[in-house]
C-alpha positions as CSV (number, residue, x, y, z in Angstrom):
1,X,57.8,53.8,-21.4
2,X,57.2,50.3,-22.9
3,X,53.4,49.7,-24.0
4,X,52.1,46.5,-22.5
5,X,50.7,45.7,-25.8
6,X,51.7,46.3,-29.6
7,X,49.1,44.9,-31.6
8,X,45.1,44.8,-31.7
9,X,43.0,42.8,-33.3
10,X,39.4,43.0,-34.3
11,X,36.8,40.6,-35.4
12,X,34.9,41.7,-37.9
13,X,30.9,41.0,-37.8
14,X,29.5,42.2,-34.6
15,X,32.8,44.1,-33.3
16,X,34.1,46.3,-36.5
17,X,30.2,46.6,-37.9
18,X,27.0,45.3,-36.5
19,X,26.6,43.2,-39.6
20,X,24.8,40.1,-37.7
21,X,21.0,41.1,-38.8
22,X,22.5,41.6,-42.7
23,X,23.9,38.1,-42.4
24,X,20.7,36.9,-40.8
25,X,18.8,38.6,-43.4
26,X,21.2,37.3,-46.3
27,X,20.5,33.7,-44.6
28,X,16.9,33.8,-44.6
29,X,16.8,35.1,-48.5
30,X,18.9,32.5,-49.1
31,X,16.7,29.6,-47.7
32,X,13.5,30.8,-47.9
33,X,13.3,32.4,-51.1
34,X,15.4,29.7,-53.0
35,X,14.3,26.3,-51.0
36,X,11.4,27.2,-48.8
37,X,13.1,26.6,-46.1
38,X,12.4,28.6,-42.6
39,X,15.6,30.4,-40.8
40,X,14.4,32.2,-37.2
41,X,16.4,34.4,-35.1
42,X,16.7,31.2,-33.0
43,X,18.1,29.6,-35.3
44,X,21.0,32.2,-35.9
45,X,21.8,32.2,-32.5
46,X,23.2,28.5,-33.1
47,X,25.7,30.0,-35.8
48,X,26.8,33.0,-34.2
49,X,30.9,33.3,-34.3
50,X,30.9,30.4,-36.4
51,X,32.0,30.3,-40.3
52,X,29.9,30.5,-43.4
53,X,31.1,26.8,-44.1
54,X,30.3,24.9,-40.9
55,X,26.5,26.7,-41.0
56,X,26.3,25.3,-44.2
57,X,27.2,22.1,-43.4
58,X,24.8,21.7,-40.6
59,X,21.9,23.1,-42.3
60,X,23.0,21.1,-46.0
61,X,21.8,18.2,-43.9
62,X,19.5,19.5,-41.5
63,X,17.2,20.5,-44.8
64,X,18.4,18.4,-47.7
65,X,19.7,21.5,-49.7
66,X,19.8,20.2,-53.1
67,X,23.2,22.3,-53.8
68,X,26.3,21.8,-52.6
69,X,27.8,23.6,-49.4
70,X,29.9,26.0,-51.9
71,X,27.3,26.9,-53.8
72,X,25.6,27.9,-50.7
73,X,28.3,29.9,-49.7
74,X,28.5,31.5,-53.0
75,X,25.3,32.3,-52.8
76,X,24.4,33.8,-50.0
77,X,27.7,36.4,-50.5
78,X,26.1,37.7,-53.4
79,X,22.9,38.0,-51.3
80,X,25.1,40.0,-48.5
81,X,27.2,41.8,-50.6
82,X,23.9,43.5,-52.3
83,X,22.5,44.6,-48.7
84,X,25.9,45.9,-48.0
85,X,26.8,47.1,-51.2
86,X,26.3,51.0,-50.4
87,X,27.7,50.8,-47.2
88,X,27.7,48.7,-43.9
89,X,26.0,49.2,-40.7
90,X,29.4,50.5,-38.5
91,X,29.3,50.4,-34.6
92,X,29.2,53.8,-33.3
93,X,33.2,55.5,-32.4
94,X,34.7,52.2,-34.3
95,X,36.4,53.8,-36.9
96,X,37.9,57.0,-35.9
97,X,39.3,54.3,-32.5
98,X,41.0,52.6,-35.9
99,X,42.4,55.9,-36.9
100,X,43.2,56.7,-33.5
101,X,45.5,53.4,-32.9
102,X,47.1,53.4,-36.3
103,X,48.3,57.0,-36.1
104,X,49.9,56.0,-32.3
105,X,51.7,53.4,-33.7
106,X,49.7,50.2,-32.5
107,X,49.7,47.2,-35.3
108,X,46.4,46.6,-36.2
109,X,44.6,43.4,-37.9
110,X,41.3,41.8,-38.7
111,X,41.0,37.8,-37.4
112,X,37.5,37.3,-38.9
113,X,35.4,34.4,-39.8
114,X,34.6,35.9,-42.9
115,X,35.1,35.2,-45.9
116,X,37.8,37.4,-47.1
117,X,36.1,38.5,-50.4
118,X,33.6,40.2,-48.4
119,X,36.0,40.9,-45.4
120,X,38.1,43.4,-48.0
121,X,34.7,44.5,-49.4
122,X,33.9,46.0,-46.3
123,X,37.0,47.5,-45.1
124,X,37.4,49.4,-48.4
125,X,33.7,51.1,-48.3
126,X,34.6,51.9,-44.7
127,X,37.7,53.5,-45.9
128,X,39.9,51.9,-43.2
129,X,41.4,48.9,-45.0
130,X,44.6,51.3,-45.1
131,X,45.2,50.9,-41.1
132,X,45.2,46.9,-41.3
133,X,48.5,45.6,-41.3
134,X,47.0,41.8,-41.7
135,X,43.6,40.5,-42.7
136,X,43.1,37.0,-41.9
137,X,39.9,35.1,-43.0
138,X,37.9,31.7,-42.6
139,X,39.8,31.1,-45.5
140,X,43.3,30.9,-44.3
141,X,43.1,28.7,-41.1
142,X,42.4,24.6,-40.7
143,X,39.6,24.9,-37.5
144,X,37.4,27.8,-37.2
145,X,36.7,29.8,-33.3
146,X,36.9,28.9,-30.7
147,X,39.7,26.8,-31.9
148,X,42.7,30.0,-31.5
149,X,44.0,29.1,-35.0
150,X,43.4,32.5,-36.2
151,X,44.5,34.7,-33.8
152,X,47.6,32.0,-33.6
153,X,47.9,33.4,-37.4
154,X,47.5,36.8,-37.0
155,X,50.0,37.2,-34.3
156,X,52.5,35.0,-36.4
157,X,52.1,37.7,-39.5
158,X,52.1,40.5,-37.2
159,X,55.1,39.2,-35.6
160,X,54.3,40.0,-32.2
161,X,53.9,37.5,-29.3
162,X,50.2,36.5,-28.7
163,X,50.6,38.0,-25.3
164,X,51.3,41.6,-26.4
165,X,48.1,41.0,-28.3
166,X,44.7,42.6,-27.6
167,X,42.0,41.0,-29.1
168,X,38.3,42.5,-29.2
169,X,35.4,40.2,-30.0
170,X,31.6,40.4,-29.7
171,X,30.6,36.7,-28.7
172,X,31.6,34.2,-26.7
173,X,33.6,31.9,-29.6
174,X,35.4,34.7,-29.9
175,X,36.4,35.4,-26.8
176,X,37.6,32.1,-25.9
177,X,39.5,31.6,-28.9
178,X,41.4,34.8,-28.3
179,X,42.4,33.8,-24.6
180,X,43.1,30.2,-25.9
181,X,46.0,31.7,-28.0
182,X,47.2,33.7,-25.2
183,X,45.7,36.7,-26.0
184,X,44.3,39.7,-23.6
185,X,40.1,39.7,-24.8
186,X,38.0,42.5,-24.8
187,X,34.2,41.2,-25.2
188,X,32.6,44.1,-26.8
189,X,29.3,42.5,-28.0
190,X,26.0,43.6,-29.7
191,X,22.5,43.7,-28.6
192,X,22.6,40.4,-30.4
193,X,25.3,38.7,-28.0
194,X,25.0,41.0,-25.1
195,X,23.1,38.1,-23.1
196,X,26.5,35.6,-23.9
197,X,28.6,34.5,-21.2
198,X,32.2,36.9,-21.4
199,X,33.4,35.0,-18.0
200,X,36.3,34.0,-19.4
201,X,37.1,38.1,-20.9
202,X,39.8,40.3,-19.3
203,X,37.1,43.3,-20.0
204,X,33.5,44.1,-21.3
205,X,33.4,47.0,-22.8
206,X,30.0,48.1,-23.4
207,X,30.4,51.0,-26.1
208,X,33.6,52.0,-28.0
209,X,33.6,54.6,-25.2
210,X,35.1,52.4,-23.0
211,X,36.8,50.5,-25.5
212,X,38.6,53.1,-26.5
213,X,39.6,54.0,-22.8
214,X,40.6,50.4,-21.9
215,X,42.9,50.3,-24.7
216,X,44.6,53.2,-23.9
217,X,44.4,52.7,-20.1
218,X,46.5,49.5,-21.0
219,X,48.9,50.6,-22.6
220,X,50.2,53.6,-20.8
């Protein structure tokens, strides 16, 4: 029998590991321990499923950072990749669903906002960067989510059709970006994007429970 789909892909932060309070954390460190600078949970929530850059770029002139954007960005990694250094805070049934899907044959990839540096970082202490077929990061694609650009990519170096794509995502940038390139989308969100509007989703799943039966369910 012909699966309806052939590939999935994952965001990263939020849908692979809960990593939004370590970037949060990283981000306050960053501004308030360098340049004084308050960063509130609030203020996160303006950011969330957006790239390192484009944060940096708002807040470079919201503040008056005396650094440039890139040395922002450079900074703050380092911060993150300290707190994540001896391992990173993975969602509950995430990786043995990985194992799961690679060992059935499905084509697996990462379409993350990340930067790839810290994207590989983390799939290598997870021990799962071996089931990935294709990594994409911030770094490879002109417009960030919700602009589809990277799931666009994905799919093109997977070599499947966006349709026979899933995609799974934990905000609402995410989301639409998926189903802008065509892509079935699986909101899976946090406690930190729980309270986002998935309308536009073919399926919440609320725990990799039901993750992991959607995906199979669909492609029986």
């Amino acid at each position: 029998m012909t699966r309806r789909f052939e590939a999935v892909i994952f965001d990263m932060d939020g849908v692979l590991v809960d990593s939004e309070p370590v970037h949060f954390e990283s981000t306050v460190r960053l501004l308030k321990g360098q340049f004084g600078v308050g960063f509130t949970e609030e203020d996160n929530r303006e950011f969330l499923g957006s790239t390192d850059r484009h944060m940096f770029e708002v807040l470079h002139v919201r503040h008056r950072l005396p650094v440039s954007i890139d040395e922002l960005i450079r900074r703050r990694k380092e911060i993150y990749l300290g707190l994540v250094r001896d391992g990173a805070p993975w969602r509950d049934g995430i990786r043995p669903l990985i194992a799961d899907l690679s060992q059935m044959g499905y084509r697996l990839a990462v379409a993350s906002s990340g930067l790839r540096r810290i994207i590989e970082h983390v799939l290598e202490v997870g021990a799962i960067r071996r089931h990935f077929d294709v990594v994409v990061s911030a770094d490879d694609i002109p417009a960030p989510k919700p602009a589809p650009d990277i799931y666009l990519e994905a799919a093109r170096r997977l070599k499947i059709a966006p349709p026979r794509c899933v995609a799974v995502e934990d905000t609402d940038v995410g989301v639409r970006a998926a189903k802008s390139a065509g892509m079935y989308a699986i909101a899976f969100p946090t406690k930190t994007t729980a309270g986002m509007d998935f309308g536009v989703a073919d399926l919440v799943a609320e725990d990799a429970a039901v993750l992991r039966n959607a995906l199979l369910d669909h492609n029986r």
